[in-house]
N, C-alpha and C positions, 0 to 999 in steps of 0.2 A: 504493500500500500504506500511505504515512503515514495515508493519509486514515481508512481504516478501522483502522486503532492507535490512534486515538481512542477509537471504540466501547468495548472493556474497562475505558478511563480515567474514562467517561460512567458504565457498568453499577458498577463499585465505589464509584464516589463516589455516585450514589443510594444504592446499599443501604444506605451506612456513615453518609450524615448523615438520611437517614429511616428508618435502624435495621429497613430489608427483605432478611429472609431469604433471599429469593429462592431456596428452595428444590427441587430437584426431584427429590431421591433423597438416599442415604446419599452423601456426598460428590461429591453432583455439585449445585450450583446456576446458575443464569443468569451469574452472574459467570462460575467457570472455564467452564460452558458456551460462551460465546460464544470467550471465548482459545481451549482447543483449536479450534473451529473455525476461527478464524483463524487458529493451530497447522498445520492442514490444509493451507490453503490456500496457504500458506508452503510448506510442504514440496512441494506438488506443482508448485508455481513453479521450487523448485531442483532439482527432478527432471526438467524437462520444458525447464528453459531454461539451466540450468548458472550456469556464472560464478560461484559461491560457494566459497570456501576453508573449509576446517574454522580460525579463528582464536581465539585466546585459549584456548590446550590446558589451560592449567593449572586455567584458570576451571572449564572444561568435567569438567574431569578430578574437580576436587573436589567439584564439585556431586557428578557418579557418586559419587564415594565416601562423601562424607556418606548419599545415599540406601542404597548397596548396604547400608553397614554399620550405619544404623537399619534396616533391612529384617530385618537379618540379626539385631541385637539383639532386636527384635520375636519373630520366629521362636524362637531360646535364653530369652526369658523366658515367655511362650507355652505352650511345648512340654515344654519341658527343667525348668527352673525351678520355674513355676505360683505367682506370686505371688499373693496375695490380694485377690482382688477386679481381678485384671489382666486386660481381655477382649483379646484379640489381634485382633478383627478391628474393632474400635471404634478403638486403637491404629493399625494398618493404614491405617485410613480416615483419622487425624489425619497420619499420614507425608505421606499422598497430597493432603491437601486443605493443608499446607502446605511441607515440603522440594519435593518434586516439583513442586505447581503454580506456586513458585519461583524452581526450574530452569526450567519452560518458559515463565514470565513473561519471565524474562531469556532467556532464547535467541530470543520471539518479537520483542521488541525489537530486539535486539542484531542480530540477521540479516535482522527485519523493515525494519528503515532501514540505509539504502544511501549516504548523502550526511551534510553538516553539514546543510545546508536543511532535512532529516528531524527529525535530531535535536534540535535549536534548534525546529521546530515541537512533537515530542511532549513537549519538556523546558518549552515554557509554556506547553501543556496541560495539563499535570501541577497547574504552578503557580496556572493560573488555578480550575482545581476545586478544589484543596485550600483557595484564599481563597476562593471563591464557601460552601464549605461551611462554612469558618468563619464568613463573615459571617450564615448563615443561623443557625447556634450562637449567636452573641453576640445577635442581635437575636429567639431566641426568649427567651433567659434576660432582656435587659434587658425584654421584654414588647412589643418594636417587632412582632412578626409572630408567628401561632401556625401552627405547620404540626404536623401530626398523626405523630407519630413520632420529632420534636424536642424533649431535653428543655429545660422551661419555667422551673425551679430549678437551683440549683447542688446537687452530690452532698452527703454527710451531714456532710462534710468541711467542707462550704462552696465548695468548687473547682469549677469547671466540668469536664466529664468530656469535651467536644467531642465528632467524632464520631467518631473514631479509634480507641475502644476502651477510652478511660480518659483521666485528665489526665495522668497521666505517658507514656502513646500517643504524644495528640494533640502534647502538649509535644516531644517526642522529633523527630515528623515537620515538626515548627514547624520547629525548628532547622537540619534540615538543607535544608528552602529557600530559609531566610530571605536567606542571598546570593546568590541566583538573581534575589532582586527588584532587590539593590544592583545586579548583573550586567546586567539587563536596562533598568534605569532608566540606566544610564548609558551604553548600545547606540544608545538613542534620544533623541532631543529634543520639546519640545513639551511637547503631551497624552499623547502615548503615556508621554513620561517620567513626567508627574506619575500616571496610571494604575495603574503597576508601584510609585511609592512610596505612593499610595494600599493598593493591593494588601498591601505589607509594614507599613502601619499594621496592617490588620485582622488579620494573622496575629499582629504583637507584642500585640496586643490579648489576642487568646486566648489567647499565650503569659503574659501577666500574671494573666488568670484563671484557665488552668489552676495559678496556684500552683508548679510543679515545680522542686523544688532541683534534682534530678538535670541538668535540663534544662536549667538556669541553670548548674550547674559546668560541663555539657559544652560551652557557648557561652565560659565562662571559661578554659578549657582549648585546646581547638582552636583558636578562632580564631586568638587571639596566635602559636601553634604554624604554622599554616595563612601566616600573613602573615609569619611568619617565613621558612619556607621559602621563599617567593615575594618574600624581599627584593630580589632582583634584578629583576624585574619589576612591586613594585610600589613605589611611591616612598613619601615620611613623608606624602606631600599624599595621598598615594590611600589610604594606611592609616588612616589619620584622618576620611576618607569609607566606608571600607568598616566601617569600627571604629563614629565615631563617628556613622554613617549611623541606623546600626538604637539607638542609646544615645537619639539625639533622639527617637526616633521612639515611643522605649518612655515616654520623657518625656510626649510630648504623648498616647500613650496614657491613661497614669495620670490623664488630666482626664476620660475615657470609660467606664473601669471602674466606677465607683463608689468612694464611703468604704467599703461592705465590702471588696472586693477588696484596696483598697490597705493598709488593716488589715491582713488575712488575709497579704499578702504582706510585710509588716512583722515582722510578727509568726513569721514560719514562716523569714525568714530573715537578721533582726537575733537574736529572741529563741532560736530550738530553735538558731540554727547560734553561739551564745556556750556553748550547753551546753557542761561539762567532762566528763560523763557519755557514754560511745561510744554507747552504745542509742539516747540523746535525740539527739543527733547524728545518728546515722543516720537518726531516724524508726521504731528498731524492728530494720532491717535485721542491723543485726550479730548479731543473738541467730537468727535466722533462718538466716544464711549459716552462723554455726557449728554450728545443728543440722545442717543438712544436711553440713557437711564432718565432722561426728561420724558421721554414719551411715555417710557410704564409708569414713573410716577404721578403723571396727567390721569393713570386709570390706576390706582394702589393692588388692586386686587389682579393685576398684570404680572405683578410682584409675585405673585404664589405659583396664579397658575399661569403664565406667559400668556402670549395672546395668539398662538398658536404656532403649530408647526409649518416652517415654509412663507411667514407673513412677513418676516422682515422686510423682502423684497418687495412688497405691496406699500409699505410706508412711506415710498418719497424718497428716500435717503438717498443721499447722491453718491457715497461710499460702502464700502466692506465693512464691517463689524472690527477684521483685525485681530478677536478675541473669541475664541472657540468658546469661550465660557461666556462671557456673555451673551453672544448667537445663543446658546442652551438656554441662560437665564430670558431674554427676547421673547424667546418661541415657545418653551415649555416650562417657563417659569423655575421657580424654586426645586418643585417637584421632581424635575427631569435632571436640575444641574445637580441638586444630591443624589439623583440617584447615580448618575454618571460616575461621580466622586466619589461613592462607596465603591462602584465596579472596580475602579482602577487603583484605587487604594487596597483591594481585596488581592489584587493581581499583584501588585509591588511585596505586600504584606510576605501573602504565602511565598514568591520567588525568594525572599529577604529571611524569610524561619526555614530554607531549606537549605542555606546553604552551610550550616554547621554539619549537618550528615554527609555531605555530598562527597563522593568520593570527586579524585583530585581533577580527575580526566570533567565532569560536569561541575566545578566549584568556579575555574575562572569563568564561563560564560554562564553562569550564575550571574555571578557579580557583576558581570557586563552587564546582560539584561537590565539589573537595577540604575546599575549608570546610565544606560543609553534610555533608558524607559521613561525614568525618570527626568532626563534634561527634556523629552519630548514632550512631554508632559507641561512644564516650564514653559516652553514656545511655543504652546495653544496659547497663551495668556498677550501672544504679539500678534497670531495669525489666525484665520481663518482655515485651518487644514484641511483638503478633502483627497487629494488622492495618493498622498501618502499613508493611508488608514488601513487598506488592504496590505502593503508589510508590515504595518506595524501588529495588526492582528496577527497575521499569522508567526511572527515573532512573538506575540503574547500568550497564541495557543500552543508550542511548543515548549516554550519555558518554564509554564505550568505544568503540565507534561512532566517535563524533564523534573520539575520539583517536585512531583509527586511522587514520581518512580523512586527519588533516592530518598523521600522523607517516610517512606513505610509500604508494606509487603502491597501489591494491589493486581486484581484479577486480570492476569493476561489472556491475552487473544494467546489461538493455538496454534497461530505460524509466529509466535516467539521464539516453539520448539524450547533448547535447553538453554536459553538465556531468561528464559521466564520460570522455569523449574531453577536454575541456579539463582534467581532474582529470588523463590519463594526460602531456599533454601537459606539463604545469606541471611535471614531476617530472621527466619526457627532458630540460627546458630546465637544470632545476637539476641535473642530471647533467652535460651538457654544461658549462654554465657551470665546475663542479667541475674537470674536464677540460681547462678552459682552451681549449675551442672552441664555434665559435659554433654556435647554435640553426640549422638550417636544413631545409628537405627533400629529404631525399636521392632521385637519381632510381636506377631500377635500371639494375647495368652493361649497356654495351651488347652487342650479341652480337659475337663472333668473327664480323670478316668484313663486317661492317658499320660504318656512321661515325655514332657519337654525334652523335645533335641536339641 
């Protein structure tokens, strides 16, 4: 099954760095096309073969609830309401083609891998197409390669836009793999190591040329927060690698960008971040965040339950949000942004209590996870994210995964074969040990009437 959870990883990263629609109806493209069907094929596995737990309720529980209750907002602005210019079944389709397909990103992950081996593979999957696509990015704009759907210029801005959606996107998904490269470069020796930090040059690359403050605080923010927490298992010698790993790396970058670039990022964050002024500072943001919190607070009870899902776009506003969390708070009020914020907090929590068990081979991309999850997390607070969500999910259904497998015994599918019997194994031995008896095989008693061989 790992093998084909690649497939969706292949289908979205074409679309996103050759900018293919991959259309094939009102909310249905080859992208989700291909997940449900793998969706399918899932399910009829754990129908037909068992061995699956219902795990991670809470995860599960809010995903439902996010969807039931933009479902339900949809429906009351629609119906009830009738905002101007609000179409409910265009809305409808935007629920579906992103909470929902979401939810089932992360579920097909998350249930699809069964093992660490799984996961560890679809996590440098991930990795390796999100650099493959950046390198393709950077070497249209510098003019090394032309491929027909790649842009060839930087945006109006000056910034590179990658292919993620935008620069502030692409910035945002930078970040949170960026220690996955440190994780895996130091998993291995050799080639394979200089490969993984080859790998994390080209994404700090495009991290330089996207420009993005937001992305650069969230990296300023997290990390230090990230290696803090994990002071006990990470030492001043491995924080000074994990830290100053990606600092060099952004160094020897700056020889590859170009004088504009490095201008451009001089400029945007020696010169606007000395502004005294909050608008210049922000870039604009703040005059934006307080329209919008003027207009829920024109209707107080906006505040709870948002004024629907999909409406912002209906209110006039001449700009983006900029804040994934406020978009939440907008649209679905209080309701949707806590529920959001316990999901993802449930997600960082469990990854963050698994890594004291974890054996050494799943501990650094553990840890990564939390760094990289974490600073992304951070950078919704700058941008309005939308198509970096499908890696980030499925980086988040795997790591869960991966944390559950090393934090206690859990029912494997039966093409684990004998890594799932030595998985159950490893876990009676450390019980016993616990116990203060020893590992052995027990024979069964013998019958009444008979003499024990």
């Amino acid at each position: 099954m790992a093998y084909l959870l690649i497939l969706p990883v292949l289908v979205y990263t074409l679309s996103d760095t050759l900018g293919l629609p991959l259309s094939l109806g009102p909310g249905l493209s080859l992208k989700n096309g291909v997940m449900y069907l793998l969706a399918l094929i899932l399910a009829l596995r754990i129908a037909i073969r068992g061995g699956y737990k219902f795990e991670m309720q809470t995860v599960q529980v809010c995903f439902a609830l996010l969807i039931a209750y933009a479902f339900i907002s949809v429906l009351v602005a629609g119906l009830l309401i009738h905002y101007d210019s609000y179409k409910i079944v265009a809305s409808a389709i935007t629920l579906k083609t992103t909470l929902i397909d979401y939810a089932v990103i992360f579920g097909l992950y998350f249930y699809g891998t069964r093992s660490v081996k799984d996961s560890l593979f679809i996590m440098k999957a991930v990795v390796i197409a999100v650099t493959i696509s950046n390198a393709i990015s950077i070497g249209s704009i510098e003019g090394l390669i032309n491929i027909p759907g790649v842009d060839t210029v930087p945006g109006e801005s000056g910034r590179v836009q990658g292919a993620f959606g935008g620069s502030n996107e692409t910035a945002a998904l930078v970040v949170c793999i960026l220690p996955l490269y440190v994780a895996f470069a130091r998993a291995r020796r050799g080639l394979w190591s200089l490969a993984w930090i080859c790998g994390g040059l080209v994404s700090i690359t495009m991290l330089l040329m996207n420009v993005s403050r937001g992305a650069m605080v969230a990296m300023l923010l997290a990390y230090p927060l990230a290696a803090y927490s994990f002071r006990k298992y990470i030492s001043g010698r491995q924080v000074l690698l994990w830290v100053g790993g990606p600092v060099v790396l952004a160094g020897s970058a700056f020889s590859l960008v170009g004088l504009h670039f490095v201008t451009l990022f001089l400029a945007r964050f020696v010169g606007e971040s000395g502004a005294t002024d909050v608008g210049a500072l922000s870039s604009g943001r703040s005059g934006i965040w307080l329209r919008a919190l003027e207009k829920m607070m024109s209707y107080p009870i906006t505040l709870i339950s948002g004024f629907g899902w999909n409406t912002y776009d209906t209110m006039a506003f001449h700009f983006a949000t900029h804040n994934y969390y406020l978009l939440l708070w907008f649209e679905i009020g209080l309701v949707g942004l806590l529920t959001f914020l316990v999901l993802v907090w449930r997600i960082l929590a469990t990854v963050r209590a698994s890594v004291s068990p974890a054996p050494t081979e799943a501990r650094g991309p553990l840890i990564a996870f939390v760094f990289g999850f974490g600073a992304f997390l951070i950078a919704l607070f700058f941008s309005g994210v939308s198509q970096p969500w499908p890696y980030v999910w499925i980086l988040a259904g795997v790591a869960l995964r991966m944390a559950i497998c090393v934090s206690g015994p859990t029912r494997l599918t039966q093409d684990n074969g004998d890594e799932g019997q030595r998985a159950e194994r490893a876990f009676a031995r450390a019980a016993d040990a616990k116990r203060g008896t020893a590992w052995r095989r027990r024979e069964p008693p013998a019958r009444v009437g008979t003499r024990a061989r």
